[in-house]
N, C-alpha and C positions, 0 to 999 in steps of 0.2 A: 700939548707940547710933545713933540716927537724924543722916543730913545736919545737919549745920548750914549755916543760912539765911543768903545774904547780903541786906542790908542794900541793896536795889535803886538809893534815890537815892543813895550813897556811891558804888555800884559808878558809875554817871553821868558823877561828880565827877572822879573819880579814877583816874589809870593807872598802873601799875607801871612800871619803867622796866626798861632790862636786869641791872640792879644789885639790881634792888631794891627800888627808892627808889619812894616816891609821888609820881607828877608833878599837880599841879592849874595850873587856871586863874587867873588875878586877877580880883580882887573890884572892882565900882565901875567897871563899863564900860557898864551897862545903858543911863540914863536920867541928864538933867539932867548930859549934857555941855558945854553952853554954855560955860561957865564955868571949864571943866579947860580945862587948854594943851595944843596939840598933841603935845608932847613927852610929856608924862603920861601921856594918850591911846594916843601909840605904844608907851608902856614895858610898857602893859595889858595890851598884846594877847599879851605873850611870856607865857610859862607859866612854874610856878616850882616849887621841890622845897618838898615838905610837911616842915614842922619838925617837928626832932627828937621837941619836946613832947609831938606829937600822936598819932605814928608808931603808939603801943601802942593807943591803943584804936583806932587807923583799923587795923591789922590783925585786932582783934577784930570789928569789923563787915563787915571784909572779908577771910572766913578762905582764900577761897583764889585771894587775889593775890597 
């Protein structure tokens, strides 16, 4: 049975933690800030644990993380 491929923008996105867990980034930090409050702003920058939801298929396209 040949490798299987990972899924290169996922692998990007995404880091295992020691657990486990998928850690990602927040969304809505890019562009057309103006208008967010600083607080918002700061909340973005922290990174967050991938939910449960998504968990099965983000390990199918990321088989070996």
């Amino acid at each position: 049975m040949p490798k299987m491929k990972t899924k290169r923008a996922a692998a990007k996105r995404f880091t295992a933690t020691g657990s486990g867990k998928l850690k990602r980034n927040k969304a809505f930090k890019s562009h057309i800030l103006t208008k967010k409050t600083t607080k918002r702003k700061r909340n973005l920058r922290q990174s967050a644990i991938t939910d449960a939801s998504n968990v099965k298929s983000l390990k199918k396209i990321l088989p070996y993380m």
